[in-house]
C-alpha positions as CSV (number, residue, x, y, z in Angstrom):
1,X,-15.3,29.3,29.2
2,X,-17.5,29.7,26.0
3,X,-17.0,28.6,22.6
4,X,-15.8,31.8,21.2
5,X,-13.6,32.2,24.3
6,X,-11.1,29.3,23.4
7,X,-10.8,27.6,20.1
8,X,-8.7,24.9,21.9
9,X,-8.6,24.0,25.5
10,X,-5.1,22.4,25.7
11,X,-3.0,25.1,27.4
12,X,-0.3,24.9,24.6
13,X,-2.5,26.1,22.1
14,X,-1.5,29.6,21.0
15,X,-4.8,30.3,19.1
16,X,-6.7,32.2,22.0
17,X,-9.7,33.8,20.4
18,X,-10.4,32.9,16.9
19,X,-13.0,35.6,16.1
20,X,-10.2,38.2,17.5
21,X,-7.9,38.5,14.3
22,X,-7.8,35.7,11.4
23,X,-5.6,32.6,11.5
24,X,-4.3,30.8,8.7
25,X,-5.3,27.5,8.0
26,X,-1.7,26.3,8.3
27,X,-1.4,27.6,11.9
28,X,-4.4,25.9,12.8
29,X,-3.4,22.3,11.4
30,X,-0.2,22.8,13.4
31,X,-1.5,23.6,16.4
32,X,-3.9,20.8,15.7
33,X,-1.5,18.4,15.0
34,X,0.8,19.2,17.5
35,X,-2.3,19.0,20.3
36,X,-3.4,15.7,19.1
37,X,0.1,14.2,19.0
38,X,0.1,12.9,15.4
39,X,3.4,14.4,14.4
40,X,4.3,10.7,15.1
41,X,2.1,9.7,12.7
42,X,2.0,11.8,10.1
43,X,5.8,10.8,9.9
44,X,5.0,7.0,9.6
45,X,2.9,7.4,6.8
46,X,5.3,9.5,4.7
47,X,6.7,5.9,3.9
48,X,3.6,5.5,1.5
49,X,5.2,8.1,-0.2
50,X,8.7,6.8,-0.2
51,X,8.8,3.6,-0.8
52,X,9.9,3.4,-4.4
53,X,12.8,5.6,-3.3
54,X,13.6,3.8,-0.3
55,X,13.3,0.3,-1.7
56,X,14.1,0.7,-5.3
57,X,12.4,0.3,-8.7
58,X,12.5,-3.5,-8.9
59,X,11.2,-4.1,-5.1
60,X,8.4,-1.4,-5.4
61,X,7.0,-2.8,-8.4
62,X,6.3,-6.3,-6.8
63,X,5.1,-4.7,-3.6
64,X,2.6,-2.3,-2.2
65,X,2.9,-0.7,2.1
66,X,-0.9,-0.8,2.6
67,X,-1.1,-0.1,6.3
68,X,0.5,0.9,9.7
69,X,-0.4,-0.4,12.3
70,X,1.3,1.1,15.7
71,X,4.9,1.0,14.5
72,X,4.5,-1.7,12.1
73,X,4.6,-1.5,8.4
74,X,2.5,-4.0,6.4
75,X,3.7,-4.7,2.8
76,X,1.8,-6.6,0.1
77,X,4.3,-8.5,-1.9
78,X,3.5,-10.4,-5.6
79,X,4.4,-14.0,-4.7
80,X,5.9,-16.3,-1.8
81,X,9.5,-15.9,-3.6
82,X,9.4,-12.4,-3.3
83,X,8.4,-12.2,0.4
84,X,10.9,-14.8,1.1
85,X,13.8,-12.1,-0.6
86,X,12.1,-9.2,1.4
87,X,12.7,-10.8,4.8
88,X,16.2,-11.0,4.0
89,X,16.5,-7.5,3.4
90,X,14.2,-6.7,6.3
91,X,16.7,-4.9,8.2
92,X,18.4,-3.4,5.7
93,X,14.8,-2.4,4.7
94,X,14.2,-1.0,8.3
95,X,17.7,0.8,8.5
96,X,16.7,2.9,5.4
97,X,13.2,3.9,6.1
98,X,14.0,5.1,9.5
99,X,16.8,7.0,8.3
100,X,14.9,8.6,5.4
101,X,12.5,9.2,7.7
102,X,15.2,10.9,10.2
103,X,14.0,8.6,13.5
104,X,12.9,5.2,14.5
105,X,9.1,5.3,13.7
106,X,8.9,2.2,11.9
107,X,9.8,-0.7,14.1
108,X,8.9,-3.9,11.9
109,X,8.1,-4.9,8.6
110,X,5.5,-7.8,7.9
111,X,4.5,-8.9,4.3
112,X,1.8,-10.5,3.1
113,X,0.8,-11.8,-0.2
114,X,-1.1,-10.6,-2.7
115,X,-1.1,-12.1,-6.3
116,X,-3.2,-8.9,-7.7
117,X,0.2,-7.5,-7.5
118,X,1.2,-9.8,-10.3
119,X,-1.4,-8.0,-12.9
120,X,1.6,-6.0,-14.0
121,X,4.3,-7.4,-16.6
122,X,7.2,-5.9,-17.1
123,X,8.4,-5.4,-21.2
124,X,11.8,-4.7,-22.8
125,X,11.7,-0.5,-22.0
126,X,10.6,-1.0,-18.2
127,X,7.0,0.3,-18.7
128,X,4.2,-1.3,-16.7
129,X,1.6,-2.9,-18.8
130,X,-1.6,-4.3,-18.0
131,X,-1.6,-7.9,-19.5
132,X,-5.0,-8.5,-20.7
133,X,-5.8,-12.2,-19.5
134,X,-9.2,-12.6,-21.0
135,X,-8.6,-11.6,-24.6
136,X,-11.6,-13.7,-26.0
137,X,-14.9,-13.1,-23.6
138,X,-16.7,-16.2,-25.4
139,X,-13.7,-18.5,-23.7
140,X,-13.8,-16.8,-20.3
141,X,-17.4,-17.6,-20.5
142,X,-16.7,-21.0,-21.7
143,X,-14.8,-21.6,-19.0
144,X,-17.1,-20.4,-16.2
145,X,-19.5,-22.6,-17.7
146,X,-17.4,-25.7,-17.5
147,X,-16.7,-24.6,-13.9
148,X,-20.4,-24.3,-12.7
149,X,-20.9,-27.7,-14.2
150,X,-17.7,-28.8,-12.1
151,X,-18.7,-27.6,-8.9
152,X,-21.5,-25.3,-6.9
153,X,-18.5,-24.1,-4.6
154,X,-18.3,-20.4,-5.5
155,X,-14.7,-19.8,-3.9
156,X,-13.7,-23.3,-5.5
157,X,-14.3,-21.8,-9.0
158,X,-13.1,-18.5,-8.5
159,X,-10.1,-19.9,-7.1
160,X,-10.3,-22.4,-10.2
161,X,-10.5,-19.4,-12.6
162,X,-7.8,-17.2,-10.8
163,X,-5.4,-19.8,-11.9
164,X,-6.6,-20.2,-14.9
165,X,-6.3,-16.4,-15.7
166,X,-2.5,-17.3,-14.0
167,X,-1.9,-19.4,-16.4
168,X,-3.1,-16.9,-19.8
169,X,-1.2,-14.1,-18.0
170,X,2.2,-16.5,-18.1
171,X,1.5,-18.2,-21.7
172,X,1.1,-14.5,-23.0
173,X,4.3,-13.1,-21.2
174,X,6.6,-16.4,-22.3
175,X,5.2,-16.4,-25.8
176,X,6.2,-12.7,-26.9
């Protein structure tokens, strides 16, 4: 069997000769897809796409699905309160992606935290903007300073300054 013989060797292939008569691309993903079983897949990850439908505006603006892995849906969430709310609602959660999804392909939801989630403030008209926690660069610098003179610990000060930006971002947000 040569190359130009068979494009695939899995018997349920219907391409046969590929240099016979053209084949659209399509066909050939299908029949790819379809040989190498990822129908399954493919499925699973259409949650990416999804989620702000299947969870709602509120939820998916506090959370991010990053990754599958087997059945299991991983889910970066702002802050500890929000993950707490989120297993609550984890079958719930589960019940509607599986039926917007038309089968069982998700089997468990785990969350994990992930303050960079928190960048985003949320005004009066609903439209995400970027608070700007470093408004003055001479006090960020400042402040590094006063850190290095602190401590030598990289991940202490950058821990150190993450709250401090925490801090900014929430003085900015309560004072307008």
């Amino acid at each position: 069997m040569g190359n130009d013989e068979l494009l695939f060797s899995n018997q349920k292939s219907e391409i046969k000769n590929p240099m016979s008569s053209p084949v659209s691309l399509a066909r050939l993903l299908d029949d790819m897809i379809s040989r190498k079983n990822w129908s399954k897949k493919i499925k699973q990850h259409t949650v990416f796409e999804l989620w702000p439908e299947v969870v709602g505006k509120d939820i998916a603006q506090r959370t991010c699905p990053y990754v599958i892995r087997g059945s299991i849906l991983w889910i970066r969430v702002s802050d500890s309160v929000w993950m707490q709310q989120l297993h609550l609602q984890k079958p719930l959660i589960l019940e509607k992606i599986n039926r917007r999804l038309k089968s069982a392909v998700i089997s468990d939801l785990r969350f994990q935290v992930d303050s960079r989630l928190d960048r985003v403030d949320i005004t009066d008209n609903d439209r995400p903007v970027a608070v700007d926690a470093e408004e003055d660069p001479a006090e960020g610098e400042n402040f590094d300073q006063m850190l290095q003179s602190v401590t030598d610990d990289r991940e202490v000060q950058k821990a150190v300054k993450k709250c401090w930006e925490r801090l900014k971002r929430a003085r900015v947000r309560n004072s307008s």
